[in-house]
FIBAFI-294291 format. One record per residue (C-alpha): residue number from 0; x, y, z; chain. Coordinates in nm, 3 decimals, always signed. Layout:
! residues N
+-----+---------+---------+---------+--------+
| num |      px |      py |      pz | cadena |
+-----+---------+---------+---------+--------+
| NUM |       X |       Y |       Z |      A |
...
+-----+---------+---------+---------+--------+
! end
This chain:
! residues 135
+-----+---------+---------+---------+--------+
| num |      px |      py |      pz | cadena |
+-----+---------+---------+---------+--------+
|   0 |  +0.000 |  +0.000 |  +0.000 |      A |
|   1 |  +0.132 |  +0.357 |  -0.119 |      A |
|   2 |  +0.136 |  +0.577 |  +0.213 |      A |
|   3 |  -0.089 |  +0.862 |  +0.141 |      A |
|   4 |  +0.110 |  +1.229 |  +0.035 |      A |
|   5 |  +0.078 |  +1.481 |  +0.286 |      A |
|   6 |  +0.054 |  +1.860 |  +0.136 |      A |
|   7 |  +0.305 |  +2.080 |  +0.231 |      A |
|   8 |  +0.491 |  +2.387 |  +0.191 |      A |
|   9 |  +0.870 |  +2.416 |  +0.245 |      A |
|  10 |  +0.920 |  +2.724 |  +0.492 |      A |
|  11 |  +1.267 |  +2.830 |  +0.650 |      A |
|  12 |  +1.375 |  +2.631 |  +0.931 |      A |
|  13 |  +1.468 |  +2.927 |  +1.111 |      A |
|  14 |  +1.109 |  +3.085 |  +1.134 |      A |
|  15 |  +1.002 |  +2.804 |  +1.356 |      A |
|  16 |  +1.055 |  +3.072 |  +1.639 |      A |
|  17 |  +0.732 |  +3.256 |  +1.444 |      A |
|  18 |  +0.505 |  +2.927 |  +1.494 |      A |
|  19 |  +0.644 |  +2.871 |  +1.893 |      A |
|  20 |  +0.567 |  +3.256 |  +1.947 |      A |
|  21 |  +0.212 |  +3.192 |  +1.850 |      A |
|  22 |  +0.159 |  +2.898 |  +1.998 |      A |
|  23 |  +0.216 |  +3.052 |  +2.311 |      A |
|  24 |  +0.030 |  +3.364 |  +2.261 |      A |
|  25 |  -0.317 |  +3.096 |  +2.160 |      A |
|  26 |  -0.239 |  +2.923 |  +2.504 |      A |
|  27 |  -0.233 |  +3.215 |  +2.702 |      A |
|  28 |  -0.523 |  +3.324 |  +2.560 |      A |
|  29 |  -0.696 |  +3.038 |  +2.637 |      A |
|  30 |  -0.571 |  +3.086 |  +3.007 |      A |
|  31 |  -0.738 |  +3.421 |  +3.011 |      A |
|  32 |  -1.051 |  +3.305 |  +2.839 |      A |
|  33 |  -1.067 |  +3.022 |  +3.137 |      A |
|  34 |  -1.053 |  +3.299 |  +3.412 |      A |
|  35 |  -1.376 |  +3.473 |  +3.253 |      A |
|  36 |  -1.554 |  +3.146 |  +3.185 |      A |
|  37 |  -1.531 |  +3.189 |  +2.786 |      A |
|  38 |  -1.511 |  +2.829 |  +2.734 |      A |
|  39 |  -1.572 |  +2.858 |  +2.345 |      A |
|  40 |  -1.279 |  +3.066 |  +2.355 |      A |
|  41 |  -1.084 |  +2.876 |  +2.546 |      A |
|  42 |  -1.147 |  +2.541 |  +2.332 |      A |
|  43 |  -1.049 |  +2.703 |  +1.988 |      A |
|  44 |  -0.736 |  +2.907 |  +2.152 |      A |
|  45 |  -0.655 |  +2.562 |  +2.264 |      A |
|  46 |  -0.690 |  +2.421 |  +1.913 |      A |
|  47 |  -0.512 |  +2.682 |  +1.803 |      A |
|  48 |  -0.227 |  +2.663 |  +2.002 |      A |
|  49 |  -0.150 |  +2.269 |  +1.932 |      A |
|  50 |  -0.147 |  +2.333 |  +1.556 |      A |
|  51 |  +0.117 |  +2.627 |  +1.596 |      A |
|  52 |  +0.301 |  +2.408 |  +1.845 |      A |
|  53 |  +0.313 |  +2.135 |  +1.569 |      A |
|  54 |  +0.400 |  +2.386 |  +1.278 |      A |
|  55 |  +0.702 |  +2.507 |  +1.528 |      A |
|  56 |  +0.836 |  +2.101 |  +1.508 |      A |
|  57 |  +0.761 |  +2.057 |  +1.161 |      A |
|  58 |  +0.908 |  +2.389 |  +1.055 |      A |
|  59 |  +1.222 |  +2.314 |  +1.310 |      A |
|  60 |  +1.292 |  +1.936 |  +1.203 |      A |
|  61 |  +1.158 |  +1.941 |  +0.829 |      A |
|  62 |  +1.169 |  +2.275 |  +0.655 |      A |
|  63 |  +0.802 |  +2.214 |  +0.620 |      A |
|  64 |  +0.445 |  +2.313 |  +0.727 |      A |
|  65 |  +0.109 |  +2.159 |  +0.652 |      A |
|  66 |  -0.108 |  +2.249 |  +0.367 |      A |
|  67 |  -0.353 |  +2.014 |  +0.402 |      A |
|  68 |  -0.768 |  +2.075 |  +0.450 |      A |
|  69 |  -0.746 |  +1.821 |  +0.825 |      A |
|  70 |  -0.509 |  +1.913 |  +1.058 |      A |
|  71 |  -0.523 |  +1.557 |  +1.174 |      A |
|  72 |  -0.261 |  +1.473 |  +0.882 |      A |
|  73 |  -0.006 |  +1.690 |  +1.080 |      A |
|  74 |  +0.031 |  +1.349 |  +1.274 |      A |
|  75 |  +0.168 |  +1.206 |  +0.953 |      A |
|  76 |  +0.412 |  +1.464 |  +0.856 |      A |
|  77 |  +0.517 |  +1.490 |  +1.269 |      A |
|  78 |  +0.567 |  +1.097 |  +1.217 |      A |
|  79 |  +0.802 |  +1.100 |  +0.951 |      A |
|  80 |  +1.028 |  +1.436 |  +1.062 |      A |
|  81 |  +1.055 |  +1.392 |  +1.439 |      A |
|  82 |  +1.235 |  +1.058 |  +1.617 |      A |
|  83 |  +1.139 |  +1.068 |  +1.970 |      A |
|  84 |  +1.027 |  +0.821 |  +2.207 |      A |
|  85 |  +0.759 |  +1.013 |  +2.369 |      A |
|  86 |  +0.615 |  +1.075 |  +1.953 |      A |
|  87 |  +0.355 |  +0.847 |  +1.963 |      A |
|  88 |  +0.168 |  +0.972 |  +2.275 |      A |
|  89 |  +0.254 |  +1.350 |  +2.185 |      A |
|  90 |  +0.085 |  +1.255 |  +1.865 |      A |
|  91 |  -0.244 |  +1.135 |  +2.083 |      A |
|  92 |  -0.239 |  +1.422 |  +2.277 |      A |
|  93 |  -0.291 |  +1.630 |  +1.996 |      A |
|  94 |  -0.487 |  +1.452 |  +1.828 |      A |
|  95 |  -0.742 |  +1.486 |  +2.139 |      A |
|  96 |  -0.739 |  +1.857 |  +2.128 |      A |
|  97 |  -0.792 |  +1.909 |  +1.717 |      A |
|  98 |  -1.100 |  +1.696 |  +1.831 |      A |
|  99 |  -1.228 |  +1.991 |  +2.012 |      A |
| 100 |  -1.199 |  +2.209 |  +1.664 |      A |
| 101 |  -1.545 |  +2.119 |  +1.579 |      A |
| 102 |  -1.709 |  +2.155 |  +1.865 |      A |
| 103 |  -1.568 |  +2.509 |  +1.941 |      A |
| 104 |  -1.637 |  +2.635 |  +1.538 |      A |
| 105 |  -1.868 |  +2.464 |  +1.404 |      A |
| 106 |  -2.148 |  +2.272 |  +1.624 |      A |
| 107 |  -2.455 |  +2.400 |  +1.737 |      A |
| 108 |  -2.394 |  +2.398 |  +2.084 |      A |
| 109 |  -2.154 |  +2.549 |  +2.347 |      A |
| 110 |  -1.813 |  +2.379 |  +2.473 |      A |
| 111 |  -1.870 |  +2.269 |  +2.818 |      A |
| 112 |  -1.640 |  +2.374 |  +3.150 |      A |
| 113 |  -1.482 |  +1.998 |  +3.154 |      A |
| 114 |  -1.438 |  +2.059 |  +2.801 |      A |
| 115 |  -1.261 |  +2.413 |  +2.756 |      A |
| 116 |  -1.059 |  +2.310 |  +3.073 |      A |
| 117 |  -0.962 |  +1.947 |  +2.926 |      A |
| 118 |  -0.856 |  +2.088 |  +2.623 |      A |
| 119 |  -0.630 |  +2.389 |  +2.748 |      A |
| 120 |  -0.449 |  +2.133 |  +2.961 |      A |
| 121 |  -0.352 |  +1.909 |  +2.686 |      A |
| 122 |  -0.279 |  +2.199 |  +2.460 |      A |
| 123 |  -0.006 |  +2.339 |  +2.741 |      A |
| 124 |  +0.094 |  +1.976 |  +2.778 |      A |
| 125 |  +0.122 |  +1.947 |  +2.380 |      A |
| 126 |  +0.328 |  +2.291 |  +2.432 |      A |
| 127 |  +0.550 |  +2.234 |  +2.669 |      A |
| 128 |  +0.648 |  +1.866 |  +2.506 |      A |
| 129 |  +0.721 |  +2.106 |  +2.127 |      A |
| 130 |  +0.881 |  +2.377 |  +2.362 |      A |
| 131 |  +1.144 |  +2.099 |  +2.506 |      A |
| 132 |  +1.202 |  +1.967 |  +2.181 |      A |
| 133 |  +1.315 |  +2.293 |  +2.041 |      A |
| 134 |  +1.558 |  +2.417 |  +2.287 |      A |
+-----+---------+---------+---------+--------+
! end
C-alpha cells in the first residue's frame, strides 16, 4: 500500500521561532478566556495553540508546514520528521485537542467547562512537550 502524500509547503527552518511565538500567545489566551468562563474561547485558543506548536516542530525538524484541509494529517508529517520516544503519545495528545476544533467552530452547541478546561491542559501539555524539543 502507497502511504498517502501529505501537502506541504517548504518554509525556512529558522522561522520556527514565528510558529512557537504563537503557539504561546493561543495558550495564554486560552488561560485568560478560562478565568472569565469563555469556554468557546478557550477550546479554539486551545486548538489553536496545538497546531502552531506542531508547525514550530515541523518547521524546526523538516523545513516544512502543513497544507492540508485536516489538521489531523499533521500526525503524519510529525511521524516522519521527528524521532522521539515520547512521539507516539505526543501525537495522541494532539490529536485529542484538534478533536475539540469542531465543537468550538462549528457545532450547534456550546463547549462545556470539563471541556474548555480538558482541552487547554492538553494543549499546554502538547506545548511544553514542542517547547522541550526545540531548545
Amino acid at each position: 500500500m502507497i502511504p498517502k502524500k501529505l501537502k506541504t509547503r517548504s518554509v525556512s527552518r529558522e522561522r520556527h521561532s514565528t510558529y512557537l511565538k504563537k503557539a504561546k500567545e493561543f495558550l495564554r489566551a486560552s488561560e485568560s478566556s478560562m478565568k472569565i468562563g469563555d469556554w468557546n474561547a478557550v477550546g479554539l485558543n486551545a486548538v489553536h495553540a496545538a497546531i502552531s506548536a506542531a508547525d514550530a516542530l515541523l518547521v524546526y525538524y523538516g523545513g516544512v508546514r502543513s497544507t492540508s484541509n485536516s489538521h489531523h494529517d499533521v500526525a503524519g508529517l510529525l511521524r516522519q520528521h521527528i524521532k522521539d520516544d515520547q512521539l507516539g503519545s505526543k501525537i495522541q495528545t494532539l490529536s485529542k485537542v484538534l478533536g475539540y476544533k469542531n465543537l468550538a467552530a462549528y457545532e450547534d452547541r456550546e463547549v462545556l467547562e470539563a471541556e474548555g478546561r480538558d482541552a487547554e491542559k492538553l494543549a499546554r501539555r502538547f506545548l511544553e512537550w514542542a517547547r522541550s524539543r526545540l531548545a
